[in-house]
C-alpha positions in Angstrom: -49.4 -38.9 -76.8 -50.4 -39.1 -80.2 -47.6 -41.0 -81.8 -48.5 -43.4 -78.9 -52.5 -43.7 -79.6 -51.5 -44.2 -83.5 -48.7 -46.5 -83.1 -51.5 -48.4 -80.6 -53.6 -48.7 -83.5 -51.2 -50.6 -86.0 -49.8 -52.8 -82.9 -52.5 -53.2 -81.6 -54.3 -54.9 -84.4 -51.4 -57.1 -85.1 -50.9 -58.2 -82.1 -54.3 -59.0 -81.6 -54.8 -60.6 -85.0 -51.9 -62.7 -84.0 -53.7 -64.2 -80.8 -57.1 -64.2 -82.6 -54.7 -66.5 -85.7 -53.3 -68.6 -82.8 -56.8 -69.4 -80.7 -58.5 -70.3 -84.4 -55.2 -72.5 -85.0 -55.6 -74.2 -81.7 -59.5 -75.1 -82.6 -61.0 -72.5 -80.4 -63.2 -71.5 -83.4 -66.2 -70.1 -81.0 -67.2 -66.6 -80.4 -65.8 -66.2 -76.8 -62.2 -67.3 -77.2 -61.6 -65.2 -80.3 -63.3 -62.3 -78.4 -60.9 -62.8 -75.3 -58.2 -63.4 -77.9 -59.2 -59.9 -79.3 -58.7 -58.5 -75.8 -55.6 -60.0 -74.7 -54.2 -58.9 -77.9 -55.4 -55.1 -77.6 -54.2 -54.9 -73.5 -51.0 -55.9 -74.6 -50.3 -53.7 -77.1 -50.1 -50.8 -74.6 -47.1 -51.5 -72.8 -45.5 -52.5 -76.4 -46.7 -49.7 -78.0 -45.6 -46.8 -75.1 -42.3 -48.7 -75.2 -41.6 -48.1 -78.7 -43.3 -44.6 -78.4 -40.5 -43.7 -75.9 -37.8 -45.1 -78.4 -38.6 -43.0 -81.0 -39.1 -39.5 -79.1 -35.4 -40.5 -78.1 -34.4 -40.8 -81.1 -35.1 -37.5 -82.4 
């Protein structure tokens, strides 16, 4: 569980930094869209992040 909540944390950002990059690219320069931007980015990063969790506890 914790290698999950930490790897969350550095996924999580980057992914969401990635869709924040992409809405400010697109001209969505507004509060809301980078917010939901923000959001898509951190829901997403859970199913990533367990994913690679479960790949390395197999590994060792």
């Amino acid at each position: 569980m914790w290698l999950f909540i930490i790897l969350h944390l550095f996924i999580g950002s980057t992914i969401a930094g990635s869709v924040v990059i992409a809405a400010l690219t697109m001209g969505y320069d507004t509060l809301v869209p980078i917010l939901v931007g923000a959001g898509i980015g951190f829901v997403a990063a859970f199913p990533v992040s367990w994913f690679v969790a479960k790949q390395l506890r197999g590994l060792s």
